[in-house]
NUSE-369741 format. One record per residue (C-alpha): chain; x negated, y, z negated. Coordinates in Angstrom, 3 decimals. Layout:
<pts>
<"A", <X, Y, Z>>
...
</pts>
This chain:
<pts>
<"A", <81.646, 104.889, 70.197>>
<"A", <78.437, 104.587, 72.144>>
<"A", <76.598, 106.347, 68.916>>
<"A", <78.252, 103.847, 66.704>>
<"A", <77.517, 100.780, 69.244>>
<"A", <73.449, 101.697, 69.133>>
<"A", <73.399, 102.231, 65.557>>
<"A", <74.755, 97.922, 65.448>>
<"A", <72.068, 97.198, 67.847>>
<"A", <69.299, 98.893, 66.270>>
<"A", <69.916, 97.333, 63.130>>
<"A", <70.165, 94.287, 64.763>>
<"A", <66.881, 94.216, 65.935>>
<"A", <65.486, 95.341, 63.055>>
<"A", <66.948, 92.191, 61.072>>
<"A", <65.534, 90.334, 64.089>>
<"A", <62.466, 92.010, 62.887>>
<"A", <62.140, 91.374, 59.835>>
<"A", <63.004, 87.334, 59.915>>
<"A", <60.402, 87.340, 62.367>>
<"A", <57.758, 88.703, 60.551>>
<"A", <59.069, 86.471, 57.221>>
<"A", <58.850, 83.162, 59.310>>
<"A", <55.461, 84.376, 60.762>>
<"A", <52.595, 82.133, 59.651>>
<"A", <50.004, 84.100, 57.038>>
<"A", <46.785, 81.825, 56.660>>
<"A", <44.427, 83.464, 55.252>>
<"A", <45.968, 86.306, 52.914>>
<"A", <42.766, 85.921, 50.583>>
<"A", <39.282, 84.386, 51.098>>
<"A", <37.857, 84.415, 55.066>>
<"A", <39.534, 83.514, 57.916>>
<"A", <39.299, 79.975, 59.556>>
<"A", <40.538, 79.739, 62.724>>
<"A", <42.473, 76.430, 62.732>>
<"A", <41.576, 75.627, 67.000>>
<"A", <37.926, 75.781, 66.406>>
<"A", <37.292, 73.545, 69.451>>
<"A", <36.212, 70.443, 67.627>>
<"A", <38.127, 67.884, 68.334>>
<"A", <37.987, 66.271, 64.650>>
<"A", <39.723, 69.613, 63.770>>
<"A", <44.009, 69.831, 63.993>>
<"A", <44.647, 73.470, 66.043>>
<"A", <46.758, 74.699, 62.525>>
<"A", <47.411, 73.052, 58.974>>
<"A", <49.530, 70.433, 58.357>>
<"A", <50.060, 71.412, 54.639>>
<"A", <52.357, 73.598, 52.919>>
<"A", <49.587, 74.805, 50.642>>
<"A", <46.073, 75.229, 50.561>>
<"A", <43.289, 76.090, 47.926>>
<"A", <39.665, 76.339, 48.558>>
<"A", <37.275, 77.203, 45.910>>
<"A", <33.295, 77.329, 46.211>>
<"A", <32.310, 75.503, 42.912>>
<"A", <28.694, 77.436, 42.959>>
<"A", <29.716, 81.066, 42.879>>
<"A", <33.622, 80.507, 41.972>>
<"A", <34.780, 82.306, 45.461>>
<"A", <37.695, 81.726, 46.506>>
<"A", <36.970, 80.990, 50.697>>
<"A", <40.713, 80.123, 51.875>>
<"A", <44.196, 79.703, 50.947>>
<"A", <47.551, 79.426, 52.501>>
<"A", <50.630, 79.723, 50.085>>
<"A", <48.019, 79.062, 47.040>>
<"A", <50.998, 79.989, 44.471>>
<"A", <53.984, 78.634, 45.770>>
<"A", <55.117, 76.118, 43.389>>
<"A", <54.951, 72.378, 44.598>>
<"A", <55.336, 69.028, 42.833>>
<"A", <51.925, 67.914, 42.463>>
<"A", <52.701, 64.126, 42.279>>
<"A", <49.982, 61.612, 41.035>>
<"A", <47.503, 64.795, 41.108>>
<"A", <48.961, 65.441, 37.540>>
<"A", <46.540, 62.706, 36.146>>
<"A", <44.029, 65.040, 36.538>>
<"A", <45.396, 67.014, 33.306>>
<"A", <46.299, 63.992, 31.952>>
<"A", <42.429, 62.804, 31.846>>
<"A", <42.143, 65.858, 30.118>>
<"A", <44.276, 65.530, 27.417>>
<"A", <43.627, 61.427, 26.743>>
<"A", <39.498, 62.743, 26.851>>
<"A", <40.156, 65.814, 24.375>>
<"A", <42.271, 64.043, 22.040>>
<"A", <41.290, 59.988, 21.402>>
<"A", <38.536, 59.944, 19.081>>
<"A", <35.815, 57.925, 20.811>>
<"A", <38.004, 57.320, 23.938>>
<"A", <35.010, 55.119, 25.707>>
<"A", <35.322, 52.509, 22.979>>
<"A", <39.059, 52.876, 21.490>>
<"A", <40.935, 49.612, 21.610>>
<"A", <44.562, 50.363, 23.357>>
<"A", <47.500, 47.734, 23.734>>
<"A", <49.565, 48.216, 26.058>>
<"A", <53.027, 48.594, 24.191>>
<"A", <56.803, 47.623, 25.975>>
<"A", <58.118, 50.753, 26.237>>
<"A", <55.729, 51.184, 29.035>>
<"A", <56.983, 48.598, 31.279>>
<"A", <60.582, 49.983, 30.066>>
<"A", <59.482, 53.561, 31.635>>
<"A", <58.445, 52.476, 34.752>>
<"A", <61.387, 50.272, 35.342>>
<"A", <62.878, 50.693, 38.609>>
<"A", <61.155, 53.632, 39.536>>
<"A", <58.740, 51.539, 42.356>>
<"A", <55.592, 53.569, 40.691>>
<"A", <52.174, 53.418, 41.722>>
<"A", <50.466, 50.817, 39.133>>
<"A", <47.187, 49.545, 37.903>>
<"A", <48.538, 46.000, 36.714>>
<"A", <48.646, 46.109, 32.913>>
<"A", <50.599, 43.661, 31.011>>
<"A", <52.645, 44.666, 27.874>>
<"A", <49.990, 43.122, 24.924>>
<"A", <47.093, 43.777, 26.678>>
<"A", <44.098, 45.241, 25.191>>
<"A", <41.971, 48.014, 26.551>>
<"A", <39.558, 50.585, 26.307>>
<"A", <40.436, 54.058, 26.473>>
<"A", <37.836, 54.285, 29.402>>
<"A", <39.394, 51.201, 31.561>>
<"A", <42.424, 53.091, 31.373>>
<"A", <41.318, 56.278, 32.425>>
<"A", <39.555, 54.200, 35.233>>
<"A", <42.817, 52.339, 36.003>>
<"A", <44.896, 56.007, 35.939>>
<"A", <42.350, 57.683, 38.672>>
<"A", <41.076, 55.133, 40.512>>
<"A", <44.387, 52.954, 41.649>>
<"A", <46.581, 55.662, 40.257>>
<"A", <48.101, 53.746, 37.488>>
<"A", <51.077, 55.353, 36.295>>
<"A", <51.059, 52.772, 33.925>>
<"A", <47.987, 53.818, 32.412>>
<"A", <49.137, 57.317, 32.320>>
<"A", <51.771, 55.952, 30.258>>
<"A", <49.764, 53.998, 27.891>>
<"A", <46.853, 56.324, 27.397>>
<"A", <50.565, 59.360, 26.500>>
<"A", <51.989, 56.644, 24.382>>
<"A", <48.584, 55.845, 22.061>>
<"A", <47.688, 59.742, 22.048>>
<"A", <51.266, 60.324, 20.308>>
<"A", <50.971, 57.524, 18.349>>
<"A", <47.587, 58.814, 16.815>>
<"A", <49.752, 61.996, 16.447>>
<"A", <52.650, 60.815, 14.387>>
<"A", <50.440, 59.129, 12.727>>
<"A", <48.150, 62.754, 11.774>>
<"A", <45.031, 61.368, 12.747>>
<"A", <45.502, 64.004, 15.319>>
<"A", <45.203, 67.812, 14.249>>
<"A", <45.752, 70.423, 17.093>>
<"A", <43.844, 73.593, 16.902>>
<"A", <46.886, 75.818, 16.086>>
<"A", <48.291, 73.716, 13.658>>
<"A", <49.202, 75.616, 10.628>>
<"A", <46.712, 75.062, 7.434>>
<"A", <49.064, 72.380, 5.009>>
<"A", <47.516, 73.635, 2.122>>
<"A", <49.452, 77.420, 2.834>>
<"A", <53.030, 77.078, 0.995>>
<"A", <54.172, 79.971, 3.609>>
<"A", <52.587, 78.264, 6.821>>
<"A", <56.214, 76.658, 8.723>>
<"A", <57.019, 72.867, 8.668>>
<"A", <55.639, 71.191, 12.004>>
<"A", <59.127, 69.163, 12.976>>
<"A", <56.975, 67.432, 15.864>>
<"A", <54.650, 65.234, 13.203>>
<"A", <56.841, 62.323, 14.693>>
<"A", <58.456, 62.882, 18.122>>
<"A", <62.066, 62.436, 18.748>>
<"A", <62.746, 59.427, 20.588>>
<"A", <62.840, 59.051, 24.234>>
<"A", <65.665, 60.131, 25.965>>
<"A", <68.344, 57.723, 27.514>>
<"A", <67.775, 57.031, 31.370>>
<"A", <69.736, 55.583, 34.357>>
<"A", <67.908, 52.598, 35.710>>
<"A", <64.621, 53.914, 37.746>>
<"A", <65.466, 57.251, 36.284>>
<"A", <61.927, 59.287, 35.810>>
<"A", <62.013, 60.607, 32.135>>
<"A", <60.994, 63.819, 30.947>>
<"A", <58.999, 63.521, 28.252>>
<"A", <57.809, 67.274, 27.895>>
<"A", <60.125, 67.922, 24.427>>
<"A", <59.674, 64.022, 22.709>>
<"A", <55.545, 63.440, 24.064>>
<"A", <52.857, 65.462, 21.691>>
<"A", <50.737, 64.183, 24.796>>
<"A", <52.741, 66.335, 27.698>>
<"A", <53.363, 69.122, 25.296>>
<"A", <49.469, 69.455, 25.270>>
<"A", <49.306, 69.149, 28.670>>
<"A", <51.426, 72.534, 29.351>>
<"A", <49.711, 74.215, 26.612>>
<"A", <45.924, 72.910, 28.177>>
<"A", <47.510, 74.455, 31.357>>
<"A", <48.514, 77.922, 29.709>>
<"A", <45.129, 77.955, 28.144>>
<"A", <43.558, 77.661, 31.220>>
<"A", <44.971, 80.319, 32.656>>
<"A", <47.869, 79.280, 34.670>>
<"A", <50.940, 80.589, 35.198>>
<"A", <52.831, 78.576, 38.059>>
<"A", <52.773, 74.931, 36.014>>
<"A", <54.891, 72.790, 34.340>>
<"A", <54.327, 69.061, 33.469>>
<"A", <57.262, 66.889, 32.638>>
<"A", <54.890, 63.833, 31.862>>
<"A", <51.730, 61.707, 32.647>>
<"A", <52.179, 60.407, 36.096>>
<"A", <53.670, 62.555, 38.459>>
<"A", <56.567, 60.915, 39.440>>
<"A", <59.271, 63.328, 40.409>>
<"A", <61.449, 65.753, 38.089>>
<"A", <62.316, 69.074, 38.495>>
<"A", <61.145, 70.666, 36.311>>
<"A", <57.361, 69.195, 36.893>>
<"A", <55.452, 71.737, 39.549>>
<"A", <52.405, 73.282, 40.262>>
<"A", <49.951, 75.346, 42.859>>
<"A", <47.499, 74.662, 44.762>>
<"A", <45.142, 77.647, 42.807>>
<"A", <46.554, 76.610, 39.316>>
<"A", <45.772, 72.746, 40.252>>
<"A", <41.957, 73.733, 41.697>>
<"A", <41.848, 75.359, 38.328>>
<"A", <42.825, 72.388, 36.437>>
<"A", <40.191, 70.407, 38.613>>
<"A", <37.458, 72.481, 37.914>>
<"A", <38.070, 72.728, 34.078>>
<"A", <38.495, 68.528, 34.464>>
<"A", <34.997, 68.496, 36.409>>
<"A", <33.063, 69.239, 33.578>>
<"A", <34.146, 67.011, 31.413>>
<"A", <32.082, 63.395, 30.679>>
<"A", <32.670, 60.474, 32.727>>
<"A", <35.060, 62.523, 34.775>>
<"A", <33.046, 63.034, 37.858>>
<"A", <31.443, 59.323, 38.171>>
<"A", <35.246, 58.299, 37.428>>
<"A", <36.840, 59.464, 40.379>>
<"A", <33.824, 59.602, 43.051>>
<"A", <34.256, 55.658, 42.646>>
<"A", <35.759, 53.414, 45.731>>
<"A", <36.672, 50.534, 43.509>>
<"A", <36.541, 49.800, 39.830>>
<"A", <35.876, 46.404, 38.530>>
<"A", <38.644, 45.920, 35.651>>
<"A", <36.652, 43.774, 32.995>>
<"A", <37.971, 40.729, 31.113>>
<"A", <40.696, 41.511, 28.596>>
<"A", <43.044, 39.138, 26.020>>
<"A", <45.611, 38.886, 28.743>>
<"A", <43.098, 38.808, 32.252>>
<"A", <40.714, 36.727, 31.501>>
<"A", <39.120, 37.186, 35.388>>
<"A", <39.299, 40.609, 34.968>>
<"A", <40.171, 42.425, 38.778>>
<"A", <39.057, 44.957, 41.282>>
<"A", <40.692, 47.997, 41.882>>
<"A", <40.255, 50.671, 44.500>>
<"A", <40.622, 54.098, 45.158>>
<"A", <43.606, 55.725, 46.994>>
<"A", <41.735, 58.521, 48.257>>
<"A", <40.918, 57.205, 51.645>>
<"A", <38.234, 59.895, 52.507>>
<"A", <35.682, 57.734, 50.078>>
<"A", <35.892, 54.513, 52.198>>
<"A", <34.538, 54.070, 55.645>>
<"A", <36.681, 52.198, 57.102>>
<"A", <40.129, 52.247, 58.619>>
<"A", <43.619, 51.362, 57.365>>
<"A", <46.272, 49.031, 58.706>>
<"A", <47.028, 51.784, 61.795>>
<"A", <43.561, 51.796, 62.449>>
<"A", <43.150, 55.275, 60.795>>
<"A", <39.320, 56.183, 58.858>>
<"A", <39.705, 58.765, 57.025>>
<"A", <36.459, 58.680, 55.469>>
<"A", <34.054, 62.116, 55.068>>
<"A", <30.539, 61.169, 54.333>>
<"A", <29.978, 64.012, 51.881>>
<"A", <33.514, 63.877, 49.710>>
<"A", <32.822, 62.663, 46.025>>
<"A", <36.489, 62.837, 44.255>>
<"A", <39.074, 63.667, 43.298>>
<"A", <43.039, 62.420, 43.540>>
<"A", <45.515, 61.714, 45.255>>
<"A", <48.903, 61.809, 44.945>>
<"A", <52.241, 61.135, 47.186>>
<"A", <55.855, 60.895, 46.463>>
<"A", <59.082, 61.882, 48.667>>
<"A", <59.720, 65.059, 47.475>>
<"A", <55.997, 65.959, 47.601>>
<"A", <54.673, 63.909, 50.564>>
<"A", <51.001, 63.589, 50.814>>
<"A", <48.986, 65.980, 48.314>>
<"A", <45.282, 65.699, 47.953>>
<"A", <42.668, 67.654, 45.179>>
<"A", <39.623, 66.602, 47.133>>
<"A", <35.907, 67.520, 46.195>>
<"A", <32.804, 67.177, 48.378>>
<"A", <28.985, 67.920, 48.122>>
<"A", <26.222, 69.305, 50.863>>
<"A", <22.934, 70.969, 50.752>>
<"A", <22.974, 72.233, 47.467>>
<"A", <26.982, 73.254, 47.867>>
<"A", <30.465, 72.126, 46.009>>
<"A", <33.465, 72.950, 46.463>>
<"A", <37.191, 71.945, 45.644>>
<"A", <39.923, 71.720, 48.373>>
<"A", <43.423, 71.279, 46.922>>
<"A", <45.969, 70.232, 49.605>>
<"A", <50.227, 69.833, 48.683>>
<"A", <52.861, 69.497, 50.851>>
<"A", <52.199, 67.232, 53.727>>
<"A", <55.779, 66.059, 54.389>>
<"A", <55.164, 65.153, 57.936>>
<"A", <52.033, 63.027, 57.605>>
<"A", <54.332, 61.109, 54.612>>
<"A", <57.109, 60.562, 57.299>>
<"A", <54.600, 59.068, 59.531>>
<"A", <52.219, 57.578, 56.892>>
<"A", <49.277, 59.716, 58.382>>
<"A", <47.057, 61.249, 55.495>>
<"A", <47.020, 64.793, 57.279>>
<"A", <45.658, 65.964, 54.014>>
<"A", <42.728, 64.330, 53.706>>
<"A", <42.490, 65.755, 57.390>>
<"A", <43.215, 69.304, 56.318>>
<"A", <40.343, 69.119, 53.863>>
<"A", <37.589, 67.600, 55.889>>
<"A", <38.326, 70.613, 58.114>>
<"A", <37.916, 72.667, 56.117>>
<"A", <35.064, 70.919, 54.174>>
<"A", <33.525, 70.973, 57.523>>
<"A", <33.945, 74.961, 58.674>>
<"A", <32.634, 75.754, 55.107>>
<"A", <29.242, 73.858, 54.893>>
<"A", <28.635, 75.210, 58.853>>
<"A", <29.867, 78.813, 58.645>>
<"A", <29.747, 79.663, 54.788>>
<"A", <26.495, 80.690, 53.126>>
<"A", <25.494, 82.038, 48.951>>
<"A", <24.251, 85.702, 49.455>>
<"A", <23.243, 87.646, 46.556>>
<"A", <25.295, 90.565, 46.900>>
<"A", <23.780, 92.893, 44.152>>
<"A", <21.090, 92.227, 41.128>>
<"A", <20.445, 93.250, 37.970>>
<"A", <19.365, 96.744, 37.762>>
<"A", <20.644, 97.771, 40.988>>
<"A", <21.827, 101.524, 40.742>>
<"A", <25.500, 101.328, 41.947>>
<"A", <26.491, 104.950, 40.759>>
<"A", <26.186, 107.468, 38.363>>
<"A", <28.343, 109.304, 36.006>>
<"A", <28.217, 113.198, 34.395>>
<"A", <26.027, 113.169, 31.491>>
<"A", <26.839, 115.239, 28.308>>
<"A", <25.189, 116.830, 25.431>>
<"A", <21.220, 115.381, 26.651>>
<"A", <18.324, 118.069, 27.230>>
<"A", <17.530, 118.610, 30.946>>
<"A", <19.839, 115.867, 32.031>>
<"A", <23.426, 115.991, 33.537>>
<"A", <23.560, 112.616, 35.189>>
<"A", <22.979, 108.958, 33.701>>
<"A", <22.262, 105.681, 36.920>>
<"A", <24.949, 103.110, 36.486>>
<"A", <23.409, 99.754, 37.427>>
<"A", <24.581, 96.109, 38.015>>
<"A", <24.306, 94.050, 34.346>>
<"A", <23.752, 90.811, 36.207>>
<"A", <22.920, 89.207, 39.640>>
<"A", <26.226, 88.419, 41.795>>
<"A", <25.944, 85.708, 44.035>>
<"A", <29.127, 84.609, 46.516>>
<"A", <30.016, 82.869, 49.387>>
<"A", <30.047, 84.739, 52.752>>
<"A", <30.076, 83.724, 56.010>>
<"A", <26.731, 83.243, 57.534>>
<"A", <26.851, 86.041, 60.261>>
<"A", <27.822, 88.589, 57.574>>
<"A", <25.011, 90.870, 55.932>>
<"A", <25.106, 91.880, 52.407>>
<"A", <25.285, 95.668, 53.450>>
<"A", <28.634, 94.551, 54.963>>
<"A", <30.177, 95.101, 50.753>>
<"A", <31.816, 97.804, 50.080>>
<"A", <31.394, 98.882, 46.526>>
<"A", <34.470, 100.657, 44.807>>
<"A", <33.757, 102.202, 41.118>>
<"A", <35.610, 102.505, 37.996>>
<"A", <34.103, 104.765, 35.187>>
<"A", <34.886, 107.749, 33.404>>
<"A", <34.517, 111.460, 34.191>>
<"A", <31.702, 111.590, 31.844>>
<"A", <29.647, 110.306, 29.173>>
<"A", <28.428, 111.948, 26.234>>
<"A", <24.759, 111.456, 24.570>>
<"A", <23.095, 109.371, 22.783>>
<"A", <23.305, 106.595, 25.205>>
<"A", <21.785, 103.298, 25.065>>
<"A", <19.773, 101.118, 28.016>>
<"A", <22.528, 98.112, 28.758>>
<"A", <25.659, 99.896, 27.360>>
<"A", <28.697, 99.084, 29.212>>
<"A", <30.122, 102.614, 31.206>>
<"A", <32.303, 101.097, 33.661>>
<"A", <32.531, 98.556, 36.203>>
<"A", <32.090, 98.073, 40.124>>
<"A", <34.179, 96.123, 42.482>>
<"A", <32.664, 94.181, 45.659>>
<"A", <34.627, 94.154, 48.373>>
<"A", <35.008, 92.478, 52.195>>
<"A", <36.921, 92.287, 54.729>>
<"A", <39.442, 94.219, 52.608>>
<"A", <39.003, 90.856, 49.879>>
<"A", <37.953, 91.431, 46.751>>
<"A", <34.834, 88.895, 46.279>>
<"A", <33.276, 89.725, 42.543>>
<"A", <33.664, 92.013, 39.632>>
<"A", <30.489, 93.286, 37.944>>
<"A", <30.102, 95.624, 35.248>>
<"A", <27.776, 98.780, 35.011>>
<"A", <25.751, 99.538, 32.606>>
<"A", <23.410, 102.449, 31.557>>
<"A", <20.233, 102.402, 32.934>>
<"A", <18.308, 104.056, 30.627>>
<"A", <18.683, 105.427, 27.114>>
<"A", <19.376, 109.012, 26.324>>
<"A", <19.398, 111.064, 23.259>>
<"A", <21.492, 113.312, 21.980>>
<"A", <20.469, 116.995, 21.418>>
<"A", <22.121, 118.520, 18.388>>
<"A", <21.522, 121.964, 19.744>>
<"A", <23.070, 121.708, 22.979>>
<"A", <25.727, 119.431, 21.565>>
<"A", <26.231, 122.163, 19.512>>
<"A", <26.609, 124.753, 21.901>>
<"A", <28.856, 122.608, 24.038>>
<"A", <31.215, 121.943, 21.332>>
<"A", <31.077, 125.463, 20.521>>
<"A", <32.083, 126.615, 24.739>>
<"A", <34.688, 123.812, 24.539>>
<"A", <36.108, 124.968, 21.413>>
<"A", <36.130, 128.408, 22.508>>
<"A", <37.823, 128.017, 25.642>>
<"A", <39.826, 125.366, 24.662>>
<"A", <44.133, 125.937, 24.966>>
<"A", <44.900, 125.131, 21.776>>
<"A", <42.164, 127.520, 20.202>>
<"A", <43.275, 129.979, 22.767>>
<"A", <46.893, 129.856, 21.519>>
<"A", <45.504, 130.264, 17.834>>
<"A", <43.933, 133.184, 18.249>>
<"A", <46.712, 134.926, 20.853>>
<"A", <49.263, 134.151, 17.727>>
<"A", <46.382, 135.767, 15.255>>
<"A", <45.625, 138.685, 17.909>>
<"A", <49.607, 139.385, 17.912>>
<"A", <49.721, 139.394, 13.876>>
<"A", <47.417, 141.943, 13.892>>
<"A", <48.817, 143.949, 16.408>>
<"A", <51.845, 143.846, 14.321>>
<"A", <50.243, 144.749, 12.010>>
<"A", <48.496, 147.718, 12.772>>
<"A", <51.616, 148.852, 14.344>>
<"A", <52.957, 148.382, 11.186>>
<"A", <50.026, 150.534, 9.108>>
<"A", <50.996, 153.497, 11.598>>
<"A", <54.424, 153.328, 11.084>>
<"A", <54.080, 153.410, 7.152>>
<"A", <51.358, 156.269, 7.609>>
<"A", <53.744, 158.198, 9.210>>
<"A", <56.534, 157.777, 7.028>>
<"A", <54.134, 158.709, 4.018>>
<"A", <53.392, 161.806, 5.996>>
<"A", <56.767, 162.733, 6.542>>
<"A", <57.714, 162.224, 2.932>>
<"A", <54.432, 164.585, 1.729>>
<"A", <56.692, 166.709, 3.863>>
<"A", <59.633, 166.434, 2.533>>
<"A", <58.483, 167.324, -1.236>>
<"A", <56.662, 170.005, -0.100>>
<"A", <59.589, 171.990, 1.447>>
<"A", <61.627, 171.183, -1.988>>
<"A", <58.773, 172.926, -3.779>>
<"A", <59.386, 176.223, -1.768>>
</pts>
């Protein structure tokens, strides 16, 4: 009874345990760690958002994360991949003439979206609207800018890159030439347009291409479905590729954008930005939000996502991307504690984080066993390129540990730059750069001792060994054949010799 009684409460406390250690807080399973209570009182003592990304845009270092791959919806941050897709697939999208068709008022019916003010008939360029969509976060331009890019589709003055060639009679029929029409929606219904929209379908496959593998857009805007997530790392990724596209940059660093003239504004208006931390001043509850060094990038809010934020920001020669999801409480209270998050952060990482060059080229990292080369046994691995990352300022560069991964050996001739292997950098237990080693000199091959090598290994090797056991054995056999025969022969002389007597 008793035995039976402590067996119940050990595993008791072990599922105690174990829930514990689930529900315990993990900030900083990859990059460096930030402690949240840093004693500044412009600093919250812990996060506020489910998620966080941070990515130094010089060196591509990851610095901090919290949940970065726990799917989210990313709300009006989509827009970000659809700028990408409106800019990689309108043909001169600075000076294309858009109208702004009825089904997008239909769309957005009921649904109490986030809007830039378009009227159904009015004309546009494709770079007012991609204004309109980042700057006020026009779902409405989302929608027109998805709607023309189909319509340019259906209409094949749109080819994508994996389209099969039309002049191969085996190459299959492309059924999505003209999209199926839009599904039927309750009033103020979101609609998923990622089977009928060419446009969203390129937005997935921009994402896969890209490299990520926790997204999945169910159209332009954001607005909520289920089946439309992301990550904080996937969407930093997203932001980074966006960042180097024209116009994209200048777009959303903006804190208003003067809407010109157009067929049905004839005033033209002003729109602003709803990322707060570009404006110095407060809101209605008195909050400022502003950061004097943030230049971009979106924002985006809904219920089931609350506050999310992809926010960039520039210092002394140093860029990087924060991407915050999940701020459910600040939503309740309408308190952007995302834009807080990141200027936190922002702030620890222009103070504490510094660029150290952590190996160059032509630094000897290892060596490997050197075959078949005359008076040498052992060719230098070195570095094939400088690698620069971010480190915390009180941490020196003999701090890396360097972990190897090459063969047992090499055999001659070798050339000067030939990839052998490569050589992780570590800290901190973090893995912060991959480089690959190279030879560091050339090295001929000698025939002779190649030669006599092959010769040994052949020699000795098992299979050669086997061979010439299974020969050795034949002739054994053999001979004890011969003496067998030999003494029959002899016995038979015998024999005919006694029948002569």
């Amino acid at each position: 009874m008793c035995i039976r009684l402590t067996k119940k409460i050990t595993a008791l406390l072990l599922a105690v345990l174990l829930l514990a250690l689930a529900a315990a807080p993990a900030y900083a399973a990859e990059g460096f760690t930030f402690n949240w209570d840093s004693g500044d009182e412009r600093d919250s003592t812990e996060p506020h958002c489910k998620s966080l990304f941070m990515l130094n845009l010089d060196t591509d270092t990851v610095v901090y994360t919290l949940n970065p791959d726990e799917q989210l919806p990313p709300a009006s941050m989509t827009k970000i991949m659809s700028y990408i897709v409106a800019y990689e697939n309108i043909p001169d999208i600075e000076n294309a003439q858009i109208t702004v068709s009825q089904k997008v008022e239909d769309d957005l019916l009921g649904t109490e979206s986030s809007l830039a003010g378009v009227s159904v008939g009015e004309q546009l360029t494709g770079y007012d609207l991609l204004n309109l969509m980042m700057v006020p976060s026009g779902n409405d331009a989302a929608l027109v800018l998805m709607y023309y890019v189909d319509e340019l589709y259906a209409a094949g003055r749109i080819t994508p890159q994996n389209a099969p060639d039309p002049e191969d009679p085996a190459a299959p029929a492309d059924t999505a030439a003209t999209p199926p029409p839009t599904a039927q929606t309750e009033y103020g219904e979101t609609i998923d347009y990622s089977e009928s929209s060419y446009f969203v379908r390129m937005m997935n496959e921009k994402a896969k291409e890209l490299g990520c593998k926790n997204t999945h857009f169910s159209n332009p805007h954001g607005l909520h479905k289920e089946n439309h997530y992301t990550t904080a790392r996937d969407m930093a990724t997203i932001t980074k590729y966006a960042m180097t596209l024209p116009n994209f940059s200048e777009i959303t660093r903006q804190q208003r954008y003067e809407k010109p003239p157009t067929n049905m504004d004839p005033d033209g208006q002003t729109v602003f930005n709803t990322n707060k931390m570009l404006a110095n001043h407060g809101d209605e509850y008195g909050n400022n939000y502003f950061y004097t060094y943030a230049n971009g990038v979106k924002t985006g809010s809904h219920d089931q996502a609350g506050f999310c934020l992809t926010a960039s920001a520039n210092y002394s020669g140093y860029t990087y991307i924060v991407v915050a999801m999940g701020d459910m409480e600040g939503y309740a209270q309408n308190i952007h504690n995302e834009m807080r998050d990141a200027a936190t952060l922002f702030r620890w990482a222009f103070t504490n984080l510094g660029k150290k060059t952590i190996t160059t080229q032509g630094d000897v990292l290892s060596s490997v066993k050197l075959e078949y080369a005359y008076q040498k046994d052992e060719l230098l691995l070195a570095a094939d390129r400088n690698v620069s990352v971010m480190l915390p300022n009180s941490v020196d560069a003999s701090s890396i540990i360097v972990t190897v991964d090459k063969p047992e050996s090499v055999q001659a001739p070798v050339r000067k730059g030939e990839e052998i292997g490569t050589a992780t950098l570590s800290y901190a237990d973090e893995v912060v750069a991959t480089v690959p080693l190279v030879a560091a000199e050339s090295v001929a091959r000698s025939d002779l001792i190649a030669g006599w090598e092959q010769g040994r290994s052949l020699l000795t090797a098992p299979w050669f060994i086997a061979v010439m056991a299974v020969i050795g054995g034949l002739i054994v056999v053999y001979l004890i054949l011969v003496v067998f025969y030999k003494r029959k022969q002899r016995l038979l002389r015998r024999v005919r010799k006694f029948r002569d007597l």
